[in-house]
C-alpha positions as CSV (number, residue, x, y, z in Angstrom):
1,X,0.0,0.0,0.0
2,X,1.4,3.4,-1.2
3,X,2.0,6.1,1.3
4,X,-0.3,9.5,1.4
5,X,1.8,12.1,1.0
6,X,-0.4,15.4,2.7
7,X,1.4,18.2,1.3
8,X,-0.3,17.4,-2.2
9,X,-3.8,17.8,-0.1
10,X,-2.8,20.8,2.0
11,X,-3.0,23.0,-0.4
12,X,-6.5,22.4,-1.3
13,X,-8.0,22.4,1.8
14,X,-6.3,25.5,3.7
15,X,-6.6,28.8,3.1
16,X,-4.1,30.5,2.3
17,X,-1.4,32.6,4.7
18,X,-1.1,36.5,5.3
19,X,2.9,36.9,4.7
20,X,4.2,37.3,8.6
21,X,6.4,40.8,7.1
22,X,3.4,42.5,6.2
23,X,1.9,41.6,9.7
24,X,4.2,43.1,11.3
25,X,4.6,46.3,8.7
26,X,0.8,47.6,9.4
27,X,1.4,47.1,13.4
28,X,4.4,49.2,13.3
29,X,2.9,51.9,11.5
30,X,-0.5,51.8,13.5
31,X,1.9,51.7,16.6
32,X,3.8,54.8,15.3
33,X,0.6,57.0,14.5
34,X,-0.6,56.4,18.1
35,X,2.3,57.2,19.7
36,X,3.0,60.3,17.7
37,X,-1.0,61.5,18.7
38,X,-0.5,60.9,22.7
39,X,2.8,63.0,23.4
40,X,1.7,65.9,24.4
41,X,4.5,68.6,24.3
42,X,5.3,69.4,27.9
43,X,7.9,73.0,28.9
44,X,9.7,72.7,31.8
45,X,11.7,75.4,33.0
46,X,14.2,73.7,34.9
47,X,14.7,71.4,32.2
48,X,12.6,68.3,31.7
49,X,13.0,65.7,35.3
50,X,15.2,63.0,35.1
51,X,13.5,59.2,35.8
52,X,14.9,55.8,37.1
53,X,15.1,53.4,34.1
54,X,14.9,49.5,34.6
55,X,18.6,49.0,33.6
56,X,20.1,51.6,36.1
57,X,18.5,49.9,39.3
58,X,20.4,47.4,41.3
59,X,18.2,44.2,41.0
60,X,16.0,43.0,43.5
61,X,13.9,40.2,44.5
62,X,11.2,40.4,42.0
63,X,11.9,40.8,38.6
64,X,10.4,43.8,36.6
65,X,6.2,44.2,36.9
66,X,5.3,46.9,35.5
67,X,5.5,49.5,32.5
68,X,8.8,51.0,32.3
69,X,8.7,55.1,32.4
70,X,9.6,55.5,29.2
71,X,6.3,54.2,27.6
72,X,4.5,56.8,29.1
73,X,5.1,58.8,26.9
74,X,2.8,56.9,24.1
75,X,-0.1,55.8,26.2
76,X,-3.1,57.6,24.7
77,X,-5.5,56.5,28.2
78,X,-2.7,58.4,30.1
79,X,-2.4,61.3,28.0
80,X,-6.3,61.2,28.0
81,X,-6.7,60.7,31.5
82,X,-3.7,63.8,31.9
83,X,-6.3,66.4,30.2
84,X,-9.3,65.2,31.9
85,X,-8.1,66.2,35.4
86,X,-6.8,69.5,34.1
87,X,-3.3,68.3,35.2
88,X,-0.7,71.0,35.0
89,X,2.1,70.7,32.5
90,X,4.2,70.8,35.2
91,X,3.2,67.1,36.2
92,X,5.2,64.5,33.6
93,X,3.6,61.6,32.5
94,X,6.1,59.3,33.5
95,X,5.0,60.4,37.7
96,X,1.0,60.3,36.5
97,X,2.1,56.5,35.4
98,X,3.5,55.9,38.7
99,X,0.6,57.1,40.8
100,X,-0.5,54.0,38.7
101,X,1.3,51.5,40.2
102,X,0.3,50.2,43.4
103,X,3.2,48.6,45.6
104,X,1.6,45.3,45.9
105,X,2.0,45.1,41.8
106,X,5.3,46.6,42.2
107,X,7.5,46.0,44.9
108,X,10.3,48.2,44.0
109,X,9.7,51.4,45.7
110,X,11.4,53.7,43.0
111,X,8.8,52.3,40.9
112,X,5.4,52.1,42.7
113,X,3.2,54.9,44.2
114,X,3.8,53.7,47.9
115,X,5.9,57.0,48.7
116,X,3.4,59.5,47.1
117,X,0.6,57.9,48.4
118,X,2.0,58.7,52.0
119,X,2.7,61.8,51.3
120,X,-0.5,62.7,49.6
121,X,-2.0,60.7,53.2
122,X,-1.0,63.7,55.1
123,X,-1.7,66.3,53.0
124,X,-5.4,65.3,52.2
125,X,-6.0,64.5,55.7
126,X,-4.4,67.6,56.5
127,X,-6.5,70.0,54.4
128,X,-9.5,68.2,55.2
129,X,-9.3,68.5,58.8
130,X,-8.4,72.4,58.5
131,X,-11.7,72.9,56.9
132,X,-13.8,70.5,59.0
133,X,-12.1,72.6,61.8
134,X,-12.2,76.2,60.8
135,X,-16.0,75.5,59.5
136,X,-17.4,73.7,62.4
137,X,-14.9,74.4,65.7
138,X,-17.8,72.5,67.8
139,X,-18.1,69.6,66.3
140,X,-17.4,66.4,68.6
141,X,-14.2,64.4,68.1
142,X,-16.4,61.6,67.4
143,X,-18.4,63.4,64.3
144,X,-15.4,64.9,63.4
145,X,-13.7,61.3,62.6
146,X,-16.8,60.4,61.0
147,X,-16.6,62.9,58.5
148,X,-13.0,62.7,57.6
149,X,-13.7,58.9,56.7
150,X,-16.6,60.7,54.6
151,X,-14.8,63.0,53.1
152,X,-11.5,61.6,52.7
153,X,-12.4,57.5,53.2
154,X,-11.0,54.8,51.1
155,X,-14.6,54.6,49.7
156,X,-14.7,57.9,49.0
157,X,-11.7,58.5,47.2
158,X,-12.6,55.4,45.2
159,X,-15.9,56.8,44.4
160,X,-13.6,59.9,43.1
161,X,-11.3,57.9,40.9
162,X,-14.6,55.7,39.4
163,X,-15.8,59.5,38.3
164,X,-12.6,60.0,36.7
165,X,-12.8,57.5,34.6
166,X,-9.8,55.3,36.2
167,X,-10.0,51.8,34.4
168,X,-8.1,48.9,36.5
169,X,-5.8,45.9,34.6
170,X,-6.8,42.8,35.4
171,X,-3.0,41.7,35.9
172,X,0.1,43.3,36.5
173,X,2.7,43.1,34.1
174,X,5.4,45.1,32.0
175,X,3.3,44.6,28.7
176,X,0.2,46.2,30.7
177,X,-0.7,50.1,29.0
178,X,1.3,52.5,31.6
179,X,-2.5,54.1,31.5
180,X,-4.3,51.2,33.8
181,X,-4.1,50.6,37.8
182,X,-2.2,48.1,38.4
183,X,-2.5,46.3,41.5
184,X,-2.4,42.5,42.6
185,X,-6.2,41.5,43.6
186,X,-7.3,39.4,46.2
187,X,-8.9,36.0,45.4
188,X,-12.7,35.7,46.1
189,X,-13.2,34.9,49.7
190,X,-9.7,36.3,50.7
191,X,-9.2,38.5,53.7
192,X,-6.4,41.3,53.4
193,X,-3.8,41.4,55.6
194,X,-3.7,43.5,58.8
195,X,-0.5,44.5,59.3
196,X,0.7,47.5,62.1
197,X,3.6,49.9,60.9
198,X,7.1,49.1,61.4
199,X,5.5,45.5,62.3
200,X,5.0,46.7,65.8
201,X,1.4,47.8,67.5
202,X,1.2,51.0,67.8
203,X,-0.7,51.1,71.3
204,X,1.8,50.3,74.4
205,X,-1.1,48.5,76.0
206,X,-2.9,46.8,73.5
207,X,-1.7,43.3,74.8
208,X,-3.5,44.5,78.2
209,X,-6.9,44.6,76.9
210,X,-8.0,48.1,78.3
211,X,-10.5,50.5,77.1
212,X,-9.9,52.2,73.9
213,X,-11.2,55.8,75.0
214,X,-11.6,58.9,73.0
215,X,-7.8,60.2,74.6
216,X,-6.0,57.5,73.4
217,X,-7.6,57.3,69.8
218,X,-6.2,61.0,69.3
219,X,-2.8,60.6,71.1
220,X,-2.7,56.6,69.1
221,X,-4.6,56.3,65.9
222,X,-4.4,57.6,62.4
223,X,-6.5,60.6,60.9
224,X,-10.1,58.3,61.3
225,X,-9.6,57.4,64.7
226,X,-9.0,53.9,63.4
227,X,-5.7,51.8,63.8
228,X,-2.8,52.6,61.3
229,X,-2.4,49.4,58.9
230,X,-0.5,48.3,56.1
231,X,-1.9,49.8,53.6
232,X,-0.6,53.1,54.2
233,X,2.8,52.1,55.6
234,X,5.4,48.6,56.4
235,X,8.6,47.9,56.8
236,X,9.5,47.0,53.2
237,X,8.0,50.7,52.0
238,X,9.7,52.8,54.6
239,X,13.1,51.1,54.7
240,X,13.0,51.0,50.3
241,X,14.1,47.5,50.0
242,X,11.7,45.4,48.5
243,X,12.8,42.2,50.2
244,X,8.9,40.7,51.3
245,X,6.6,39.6,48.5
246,X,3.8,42.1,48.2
247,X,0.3,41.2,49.7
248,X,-3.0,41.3,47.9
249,X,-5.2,44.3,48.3
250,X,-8.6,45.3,47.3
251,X,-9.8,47.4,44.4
252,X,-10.8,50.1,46.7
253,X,-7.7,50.4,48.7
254,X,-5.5,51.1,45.0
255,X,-7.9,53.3,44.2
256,X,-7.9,55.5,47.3
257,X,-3.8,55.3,46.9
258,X,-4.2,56.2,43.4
259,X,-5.8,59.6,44.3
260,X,-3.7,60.2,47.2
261,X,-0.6,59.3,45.0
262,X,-1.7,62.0,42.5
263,X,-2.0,64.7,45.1
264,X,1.4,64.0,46.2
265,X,2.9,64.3,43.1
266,X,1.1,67.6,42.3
267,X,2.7,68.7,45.4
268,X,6.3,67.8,44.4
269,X,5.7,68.9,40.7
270,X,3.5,72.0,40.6
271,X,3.7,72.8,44.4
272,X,1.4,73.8,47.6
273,X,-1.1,75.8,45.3
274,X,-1.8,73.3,42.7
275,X,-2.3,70.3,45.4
276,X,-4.9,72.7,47.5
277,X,-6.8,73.8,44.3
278,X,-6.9,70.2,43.1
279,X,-8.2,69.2,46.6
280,X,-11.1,72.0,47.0
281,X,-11.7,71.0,43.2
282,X,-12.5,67.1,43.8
283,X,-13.0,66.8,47.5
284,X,-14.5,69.6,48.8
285,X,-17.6,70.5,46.8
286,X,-19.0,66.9,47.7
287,X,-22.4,66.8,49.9
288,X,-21.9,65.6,53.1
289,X,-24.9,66.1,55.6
290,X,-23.4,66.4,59.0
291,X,-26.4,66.5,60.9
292,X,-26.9,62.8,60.2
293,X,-23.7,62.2,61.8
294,X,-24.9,62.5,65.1
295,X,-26.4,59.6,67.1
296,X,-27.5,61.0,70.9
297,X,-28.9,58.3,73.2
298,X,-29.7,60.6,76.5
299,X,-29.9,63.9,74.2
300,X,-32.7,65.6,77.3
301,X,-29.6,65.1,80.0
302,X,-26.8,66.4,77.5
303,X,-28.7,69.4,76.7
304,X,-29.1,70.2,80.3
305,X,-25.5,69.4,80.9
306,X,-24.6,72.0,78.2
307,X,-27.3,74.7,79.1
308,X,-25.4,74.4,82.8
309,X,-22.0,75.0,81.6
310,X,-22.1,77.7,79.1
311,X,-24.6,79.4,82.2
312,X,-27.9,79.2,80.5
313,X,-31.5,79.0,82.2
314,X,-32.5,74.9,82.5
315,X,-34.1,73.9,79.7
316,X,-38.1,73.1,79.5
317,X,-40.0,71.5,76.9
318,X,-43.6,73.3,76.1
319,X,-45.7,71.7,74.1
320,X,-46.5,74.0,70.8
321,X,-49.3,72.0,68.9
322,X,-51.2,68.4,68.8
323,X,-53.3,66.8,66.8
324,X,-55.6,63.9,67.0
325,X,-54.4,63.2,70.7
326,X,-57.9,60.4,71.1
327,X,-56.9,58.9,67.9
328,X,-54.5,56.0,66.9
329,X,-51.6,58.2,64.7
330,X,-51.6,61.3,67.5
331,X,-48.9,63.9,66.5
332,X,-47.3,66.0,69.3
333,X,-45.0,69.4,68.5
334,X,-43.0,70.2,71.0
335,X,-40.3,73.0,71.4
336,X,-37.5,72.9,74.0
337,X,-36.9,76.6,75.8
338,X,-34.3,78.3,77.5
339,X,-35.9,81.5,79.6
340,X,-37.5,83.2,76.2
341,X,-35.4,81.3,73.5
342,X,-36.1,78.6,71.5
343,X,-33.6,75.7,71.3
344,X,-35.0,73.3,69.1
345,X,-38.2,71.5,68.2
346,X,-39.1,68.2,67.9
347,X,-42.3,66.3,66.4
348,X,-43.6,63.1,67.4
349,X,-46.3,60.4,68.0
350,X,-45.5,60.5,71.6
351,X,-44.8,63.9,74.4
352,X,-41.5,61.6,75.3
353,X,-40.7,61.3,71.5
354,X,-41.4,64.6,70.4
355,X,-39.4,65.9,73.5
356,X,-36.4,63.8,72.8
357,X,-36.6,64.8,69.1
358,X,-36.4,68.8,70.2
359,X,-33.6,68.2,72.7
360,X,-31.8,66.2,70.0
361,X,-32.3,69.1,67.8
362,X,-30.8,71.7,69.8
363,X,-28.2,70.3,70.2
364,X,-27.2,69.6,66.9
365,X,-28.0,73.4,65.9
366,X,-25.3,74.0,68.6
367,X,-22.7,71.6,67.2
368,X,-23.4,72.6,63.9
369,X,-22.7,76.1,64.5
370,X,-20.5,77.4,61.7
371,X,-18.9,81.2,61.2
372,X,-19.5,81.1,57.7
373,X,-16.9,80.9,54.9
374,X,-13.5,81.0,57.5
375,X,-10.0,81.2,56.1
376,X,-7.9,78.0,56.8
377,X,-4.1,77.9,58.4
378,X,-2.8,76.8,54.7
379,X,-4.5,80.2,53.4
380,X,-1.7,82.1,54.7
381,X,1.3,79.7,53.3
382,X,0.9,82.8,50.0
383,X,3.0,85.7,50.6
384,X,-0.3,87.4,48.8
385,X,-2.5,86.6,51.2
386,X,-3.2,88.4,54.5
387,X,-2.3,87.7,57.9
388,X,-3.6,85.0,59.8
389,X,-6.8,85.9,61.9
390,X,-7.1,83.7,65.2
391,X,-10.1,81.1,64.6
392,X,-12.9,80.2,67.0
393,X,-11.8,77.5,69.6
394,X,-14.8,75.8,71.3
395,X,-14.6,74.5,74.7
396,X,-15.1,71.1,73.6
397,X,-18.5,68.9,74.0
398,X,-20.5,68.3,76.9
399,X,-19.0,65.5,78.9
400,X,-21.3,63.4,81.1
């Protein structure tokens, strides 16, 4: 029996083959009319920055995962993402495609955001406190915490970076556009790690098992009142070495270093100005109802507390209106009164209710108290500006 011989077949059956050198022709010219669309031209007037390059760097544990700073430069989503926020020219691309990189797809610190995103830590929480401060000097510590996580939260600078238009690789890697987040996810059902700063707890008697007071979350904890972790700070970040393999992290915890990266590098780049106008820009003009905030559980005893320190009469609550008292939905008005003034007033379908609901009202109108538009410490960092005028400082809140 004779032997087939297929290449006499082949020919029939298959189509026939592109030539591999025209392939290759049409992607380098596509590739070249990108690239030549993205660059924007950027002036510096100290001459353009100077960036580490992957061949210059001693090695290190991990080999190379991410985009190297040169193709930012031709990555139209970071160009495009560059003129959305109204960036400065001042700001290269090559530091927007670092805020980018989030140390747990990069361990190498010259590389990854982890040293901009602490910067831009303290400088967001820092402007956000002055304002929360200057506008509201009688707000309890308490609120006041709550409100910085509102304003300046993970969530809420993740909500930020979705309005943006931040898109998020699914994988690190050097072939991943320069113009994603990179990060290294967690796998469903995956808890992130905990870690404490320096790898030490930052409470001298947290082993002890006492009471975590008010006191000791200012003198101890982080901007929120919360316990620092590790996703704004360890060992491997702060001594530069990249030595430990990076842990997993959520989506929401890149994006919040993301935006605090990028406020950072404004500051470095384009200075104090830039990185306050971008915050009162992004931050600031989001709605943030304080007066839910507040949860009082005795608010009829706090209100007399307060009423007998600042020397007021006691307080009394009058009833102002009813209706359908005899029926099954009654609805009582009640105000609560200082001599002639009116505190608050409260509704209800009780007198108790409606009373509580008054004293819980006056005493947010008295938290809540506000000078109006107040100039903030960081206002007079301008020479152009005039000098500092001495804020409000409020005794504190009523402690029972």
């Amino acid at each position: 029996m004779k032997r087939i011989r297929l290449e006499k077949w082949s020919g029939q059956f298959l189509p026939a083959t592109r030539p591999l050198c025209l392939h290759f022709r049409c992607l380098n010219v596509r590739l070249q009319s990108t690239a030549s669309s993205a660059n924007p031209e950027i002036h510096y007037e100290d001459g353009p920055p100077s960036f580490p390059s992957r061949s210059n760097v001693p090695p290190i544990s991990f080999p190379p995962s991410s985009p190297s700073p040169e193709r930012a430069l031709s990555s139209p989503k970071l160009s495009a993402l560059h003129a959305r926020l109204q960036l400065p020219s001042k700001l290269p691309l090559q530091t927007l495609a670092r805020t980018l990189v989030h140390k747990s797809a990069d361990p190498d610190p010259q590389f990854n955001n982890a040293s901009l995103s602490d910067l831009g830590s303290k400088l967001i929480g820092c402007y956000a406190a002055e304002h929360l401060i200057c506008r509201y000097p009688r707000l309890p510590m308490a609120v006041l915490y709550a409100a910085m996580w509102a304003f300046v939260g993970s969530k809420a600078l993740t909500s930020i970076s979705r309005e943006w238009g931040l898109e998020i690789a699914a994988d690190p890697g050097v072939e991943v556009d320069p113009g994603l987040l990179q990060l290294k996810r967690l796998k469903p059902g995956e808890e992130p790690t905990a870690e404490h700063e320096n790898g030490v707890l930052p409470r001298p008697n947290e082993r002890m098992g006492w009471r975590r007071g008010m006191s000791s979350r200012i003198v101890y904890d982080d901007e929120f009142g919360d316990h620092p972790s590790s996703q704004r700070g360890s060992t491997s970040e702060s001594s530069g070495e990249g030595t430990q393999a990076p842990h997993a992290v959520s989506v929401t915890a890149a994006s919040a270093s993301f935006v605090r990266a990028l406020l950072g590098a404004l500051y470095l780049h384009a200075g104090r100005q830039s990185a306050i106008t971008f915050f009162r820009m992004h931050v600031l003009p989001r709605n943030l109802p304080l007066h839910k905030l507040f949860s009082f559980t005795q608010p009829t005893r706090d209100l007399s507390r307060l009423c007998a320190r600042e020397g007021f009469e006691p307080p009394v609550a009058r009833l102002i209106s009813e209706t359908g008292r005899t029926s099954r939905t009654p609805v009582f008005v009640v105000g609560v009164y200082s001599g002639p003034d009116k505190l608050g007033e409260g509704s209800g379908g009780s007198l108790d209710e409606a009373r509580m609901r008054a004293a819980a009202t006056a005493l947010r109108a008295w938290y809540l108290y506000s000078p109006g538009e107040a100039r903030v410490p960081s206002d007079t960092e301008n020479e152009a500006t005039a000098t500092w005028k001495p804020m409000m400082i409020d005794i504190g809140e009523v402690v029972v």
